[in-house]
N, CA, C and O of each residue as an XYZ file, in Angstrom:
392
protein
N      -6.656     16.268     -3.169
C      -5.485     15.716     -2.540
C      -4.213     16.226     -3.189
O      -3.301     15.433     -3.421
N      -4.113     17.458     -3.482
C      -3.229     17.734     -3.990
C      -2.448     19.249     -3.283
O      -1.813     20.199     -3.740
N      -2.898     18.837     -2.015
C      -2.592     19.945     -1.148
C      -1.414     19.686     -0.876
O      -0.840     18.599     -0.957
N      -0.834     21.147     -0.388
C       0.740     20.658      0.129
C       0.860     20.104      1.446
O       0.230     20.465      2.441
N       1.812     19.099      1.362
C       1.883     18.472      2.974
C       2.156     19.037      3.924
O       3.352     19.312      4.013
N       1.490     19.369      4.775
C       2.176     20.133      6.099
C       2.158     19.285      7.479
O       2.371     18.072      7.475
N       1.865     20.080      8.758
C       2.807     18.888      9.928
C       1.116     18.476     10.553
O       0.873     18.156     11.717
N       0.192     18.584      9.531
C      -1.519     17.753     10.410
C      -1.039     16.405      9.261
O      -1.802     15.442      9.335
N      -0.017     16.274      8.360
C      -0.371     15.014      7.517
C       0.832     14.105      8.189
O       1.750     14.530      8.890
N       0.571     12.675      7.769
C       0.916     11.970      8.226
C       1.800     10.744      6.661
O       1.138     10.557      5.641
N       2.822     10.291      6.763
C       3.924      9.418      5.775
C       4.085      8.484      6.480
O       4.459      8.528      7.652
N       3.783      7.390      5.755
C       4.063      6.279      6.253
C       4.927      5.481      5.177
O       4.722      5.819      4.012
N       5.465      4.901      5.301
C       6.488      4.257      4.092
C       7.278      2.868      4.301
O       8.076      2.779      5.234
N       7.079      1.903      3.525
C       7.687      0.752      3.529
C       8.438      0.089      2.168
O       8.005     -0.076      1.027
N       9.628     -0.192      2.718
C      10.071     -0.768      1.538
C      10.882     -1.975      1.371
O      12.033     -2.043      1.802
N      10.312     -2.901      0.767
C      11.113     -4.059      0.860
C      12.538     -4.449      0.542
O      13.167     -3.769     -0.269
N      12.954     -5.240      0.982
C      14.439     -5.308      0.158
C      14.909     -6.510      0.117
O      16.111     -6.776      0.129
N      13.718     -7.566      0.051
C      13.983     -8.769     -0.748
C      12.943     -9.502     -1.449
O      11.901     -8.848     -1.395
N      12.806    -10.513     -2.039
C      11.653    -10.537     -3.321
C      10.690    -11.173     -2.215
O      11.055    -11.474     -1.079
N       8.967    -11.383     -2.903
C       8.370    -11.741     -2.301
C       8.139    -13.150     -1.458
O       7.611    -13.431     -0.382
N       8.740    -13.812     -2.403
C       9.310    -15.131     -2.248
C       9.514    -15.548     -0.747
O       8.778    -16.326     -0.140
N      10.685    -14.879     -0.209
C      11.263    -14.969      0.913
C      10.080    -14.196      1.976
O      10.069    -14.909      2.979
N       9.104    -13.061      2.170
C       8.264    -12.943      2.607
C       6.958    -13.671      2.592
O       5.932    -13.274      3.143
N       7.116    -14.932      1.809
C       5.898    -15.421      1.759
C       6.400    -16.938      2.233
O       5.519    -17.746      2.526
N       7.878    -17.366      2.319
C       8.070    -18.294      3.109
C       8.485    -18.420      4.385
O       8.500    -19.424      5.098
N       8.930    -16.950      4.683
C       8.665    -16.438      6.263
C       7.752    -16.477      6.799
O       7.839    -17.094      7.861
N       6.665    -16.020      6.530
C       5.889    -14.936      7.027
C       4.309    -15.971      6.584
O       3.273    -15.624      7.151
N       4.244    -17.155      5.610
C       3.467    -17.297      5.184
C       1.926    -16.749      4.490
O       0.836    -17.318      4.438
N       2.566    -14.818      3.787
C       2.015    -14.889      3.001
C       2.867    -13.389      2.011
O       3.480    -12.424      2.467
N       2.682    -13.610      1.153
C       3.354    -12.652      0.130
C       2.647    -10.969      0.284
O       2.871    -10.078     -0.536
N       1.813    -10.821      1.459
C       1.306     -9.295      1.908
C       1.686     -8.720      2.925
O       1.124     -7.785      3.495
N       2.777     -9.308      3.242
C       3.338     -9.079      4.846
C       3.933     -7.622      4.200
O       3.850     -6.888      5.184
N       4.412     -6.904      3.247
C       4.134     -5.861      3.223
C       3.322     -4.440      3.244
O       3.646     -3.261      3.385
N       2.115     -5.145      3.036
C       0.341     -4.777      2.649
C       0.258     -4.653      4.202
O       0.185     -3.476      4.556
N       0.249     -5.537      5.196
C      -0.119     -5.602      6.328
C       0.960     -4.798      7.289
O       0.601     -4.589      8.448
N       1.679     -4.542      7.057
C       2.946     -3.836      7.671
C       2.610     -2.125      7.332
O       2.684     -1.320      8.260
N       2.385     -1.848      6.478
C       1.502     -0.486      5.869
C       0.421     -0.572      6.636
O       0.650      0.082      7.654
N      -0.676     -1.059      6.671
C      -2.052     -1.160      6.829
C      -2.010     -0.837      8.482
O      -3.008     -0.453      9.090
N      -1.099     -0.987      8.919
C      -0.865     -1.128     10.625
C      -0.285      0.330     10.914
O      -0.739      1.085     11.774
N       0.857      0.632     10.011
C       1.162      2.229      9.560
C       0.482      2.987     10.087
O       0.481      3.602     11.153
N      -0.451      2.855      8.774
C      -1.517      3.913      8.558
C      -2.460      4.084      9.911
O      -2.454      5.040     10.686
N      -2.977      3.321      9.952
C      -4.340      2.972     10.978
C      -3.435      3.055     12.395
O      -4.078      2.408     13.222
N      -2.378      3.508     12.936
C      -1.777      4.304     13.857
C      -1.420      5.775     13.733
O      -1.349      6.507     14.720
N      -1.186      6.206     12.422
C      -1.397      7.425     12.057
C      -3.122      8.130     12.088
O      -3.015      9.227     12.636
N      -3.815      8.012     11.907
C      -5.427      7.744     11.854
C      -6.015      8.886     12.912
O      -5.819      8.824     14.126
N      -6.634      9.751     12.370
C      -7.119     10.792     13.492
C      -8.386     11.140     13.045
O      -8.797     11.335     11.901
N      -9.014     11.195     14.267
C     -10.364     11.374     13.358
C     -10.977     12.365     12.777
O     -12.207     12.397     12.743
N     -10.105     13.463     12.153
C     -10.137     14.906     11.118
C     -10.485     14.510     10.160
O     -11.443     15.060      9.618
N      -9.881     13.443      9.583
C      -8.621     12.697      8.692
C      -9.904     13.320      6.947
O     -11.090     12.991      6.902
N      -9.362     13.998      6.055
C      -9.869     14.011      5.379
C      -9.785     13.142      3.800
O     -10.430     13.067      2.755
N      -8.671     12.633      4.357
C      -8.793     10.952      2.991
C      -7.252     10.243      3.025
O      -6.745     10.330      4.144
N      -6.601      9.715      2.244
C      -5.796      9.042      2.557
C      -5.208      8.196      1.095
O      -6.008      8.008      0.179
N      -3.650      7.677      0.961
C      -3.585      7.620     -0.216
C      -2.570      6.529     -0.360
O      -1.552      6.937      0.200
N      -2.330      5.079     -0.951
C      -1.389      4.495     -0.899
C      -0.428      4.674     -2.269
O      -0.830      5.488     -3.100
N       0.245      4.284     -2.416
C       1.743      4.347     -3.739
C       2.458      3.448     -3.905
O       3.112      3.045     -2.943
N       2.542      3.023     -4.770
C       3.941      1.645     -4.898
C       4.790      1.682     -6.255
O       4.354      1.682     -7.406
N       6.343      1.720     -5.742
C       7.021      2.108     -6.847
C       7.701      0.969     -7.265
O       8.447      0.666     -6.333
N       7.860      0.013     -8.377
C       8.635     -0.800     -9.234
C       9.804     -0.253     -9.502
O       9.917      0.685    -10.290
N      10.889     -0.841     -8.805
C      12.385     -0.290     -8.956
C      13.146     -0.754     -9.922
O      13.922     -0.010    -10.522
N      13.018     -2.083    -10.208
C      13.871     -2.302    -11.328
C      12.601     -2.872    -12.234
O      12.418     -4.089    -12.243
N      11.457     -1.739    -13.227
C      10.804     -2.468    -14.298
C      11.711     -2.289    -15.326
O      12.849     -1.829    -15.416
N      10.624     -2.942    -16.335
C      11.674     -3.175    -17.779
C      11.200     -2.116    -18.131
O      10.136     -1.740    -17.639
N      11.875     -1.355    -19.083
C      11.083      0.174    -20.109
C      10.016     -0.554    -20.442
O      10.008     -1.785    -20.453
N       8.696      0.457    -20.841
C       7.650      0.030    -21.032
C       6.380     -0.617    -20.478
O       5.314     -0.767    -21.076
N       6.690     -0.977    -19.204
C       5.884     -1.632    -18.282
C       5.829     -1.183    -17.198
O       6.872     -0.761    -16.698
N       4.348     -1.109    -16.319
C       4.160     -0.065    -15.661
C       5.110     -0.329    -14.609
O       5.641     -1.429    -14.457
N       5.412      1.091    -13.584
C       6.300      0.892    -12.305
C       5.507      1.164    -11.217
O       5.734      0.722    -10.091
N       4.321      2.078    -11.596
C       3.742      2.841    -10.700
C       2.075      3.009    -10.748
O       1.284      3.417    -11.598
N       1.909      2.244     -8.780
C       0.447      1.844     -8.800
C       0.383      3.368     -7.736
O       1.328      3.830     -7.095
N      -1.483      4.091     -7.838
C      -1.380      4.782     -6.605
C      -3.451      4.468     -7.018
O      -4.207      4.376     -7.985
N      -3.475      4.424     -5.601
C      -4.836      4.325     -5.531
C      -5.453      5.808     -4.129
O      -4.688      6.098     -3.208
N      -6.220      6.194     -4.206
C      -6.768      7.282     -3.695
C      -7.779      7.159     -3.022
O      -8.320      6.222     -3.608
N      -8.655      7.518     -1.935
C      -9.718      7.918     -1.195
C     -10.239      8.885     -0.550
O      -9.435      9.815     -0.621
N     -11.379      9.272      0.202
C     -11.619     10.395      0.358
C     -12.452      9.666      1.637
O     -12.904      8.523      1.564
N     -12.559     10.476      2.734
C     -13.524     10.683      3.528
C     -12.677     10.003      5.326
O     -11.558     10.340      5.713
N     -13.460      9.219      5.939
C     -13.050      8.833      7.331
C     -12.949      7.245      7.563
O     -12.546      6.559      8.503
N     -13.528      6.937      6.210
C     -13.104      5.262      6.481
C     -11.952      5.144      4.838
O     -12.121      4.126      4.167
N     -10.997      6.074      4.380
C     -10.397      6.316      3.258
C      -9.242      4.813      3.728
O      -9.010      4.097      2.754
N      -8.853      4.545      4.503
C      -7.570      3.296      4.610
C      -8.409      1.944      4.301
O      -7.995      1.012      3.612
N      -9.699      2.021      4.959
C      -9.999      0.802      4.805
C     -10.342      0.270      3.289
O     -10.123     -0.817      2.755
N     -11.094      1.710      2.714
C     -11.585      1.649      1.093
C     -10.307      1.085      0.800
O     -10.383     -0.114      0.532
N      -9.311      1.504      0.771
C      -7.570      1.870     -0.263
C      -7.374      0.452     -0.046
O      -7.337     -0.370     -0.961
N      -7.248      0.183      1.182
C      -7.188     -1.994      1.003
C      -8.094     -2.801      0.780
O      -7.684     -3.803      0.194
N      -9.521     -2.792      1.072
C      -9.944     -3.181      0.377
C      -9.956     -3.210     -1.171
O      -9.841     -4.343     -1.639
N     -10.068     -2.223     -2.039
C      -9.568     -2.486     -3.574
C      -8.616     -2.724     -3.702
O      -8.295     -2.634     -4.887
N      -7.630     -3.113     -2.890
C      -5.895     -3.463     -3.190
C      -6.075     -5.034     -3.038
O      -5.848     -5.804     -3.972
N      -6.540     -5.481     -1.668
C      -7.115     -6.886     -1.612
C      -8.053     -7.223     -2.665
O      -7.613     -8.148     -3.348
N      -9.469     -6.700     -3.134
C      -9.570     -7.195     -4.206
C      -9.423     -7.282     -5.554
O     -10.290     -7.811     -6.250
N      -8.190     -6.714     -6.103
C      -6.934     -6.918     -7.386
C      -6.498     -7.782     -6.953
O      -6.486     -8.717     -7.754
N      -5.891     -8.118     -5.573
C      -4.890     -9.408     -5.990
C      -5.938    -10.900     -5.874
O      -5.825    -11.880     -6.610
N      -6.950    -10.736     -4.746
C      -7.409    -11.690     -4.416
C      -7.588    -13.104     -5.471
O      -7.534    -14.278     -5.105
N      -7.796    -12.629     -6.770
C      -7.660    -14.288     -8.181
C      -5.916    -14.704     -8.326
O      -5.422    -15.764     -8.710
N      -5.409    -13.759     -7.981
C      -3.825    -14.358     -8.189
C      -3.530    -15.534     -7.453
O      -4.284    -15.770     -6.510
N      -2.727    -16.215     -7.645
C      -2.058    -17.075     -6.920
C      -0.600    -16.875     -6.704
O       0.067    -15.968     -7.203
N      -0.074    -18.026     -5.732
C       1.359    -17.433     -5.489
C       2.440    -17.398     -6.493
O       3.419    -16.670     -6.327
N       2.267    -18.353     -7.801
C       3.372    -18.131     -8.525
C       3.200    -16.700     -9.824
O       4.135    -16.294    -10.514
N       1.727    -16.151     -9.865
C       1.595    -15.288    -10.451
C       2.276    -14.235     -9.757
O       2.560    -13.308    -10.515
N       2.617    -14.076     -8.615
C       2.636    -12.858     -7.929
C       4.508    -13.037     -7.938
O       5.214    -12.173     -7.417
């Protein structure tokens, strides 16, 4: 996956711009970003597709603490793998951990 992007790949990108808080008392749940991606992707989706890759960048961390998650897959079911292990990291949290 470290090919250069050309016009068979597909970017999908979301970015929030208020804390989770307010998406999770909207929206009743703090993944309405997760699910807003996940809908992305899986409209981008062709069935070539040789894997697929999510990213999330921490804009304001403190020095020292991580900013940057990226998880990776390979094959024709690669979106569903990438949320599933994203759903199960958060799944023990609760809402004030998050």
């Amino acid at each position: 996956m470290t090919d250069i992007i050309k016009h068979e790949c597909g970017i999908a990108m979301i970015r929030l711009l208020k804390p989770l808080d307010y998406y999770y008392k909207k929206y009743g749940t703090w993944q309405y970003g997760l699910d807003k991606l996940y809908l992305l992707m899986e409209k981008q989706h062709n069935r070539g597709q040789e894997g697929a890759g999510l990213g999330a960048v921490k804009l304001e961390a403190a020095p020292g603490n991580e900013f940057i998650f990226r998880e990776r897959a390979l094959g024709s079911g690669a979106i569903s793998e990438i949320f599933g292990k994203v759903h199960d990291a958060f799944k023990d949290f609760t809402p004030q951990q998050l």
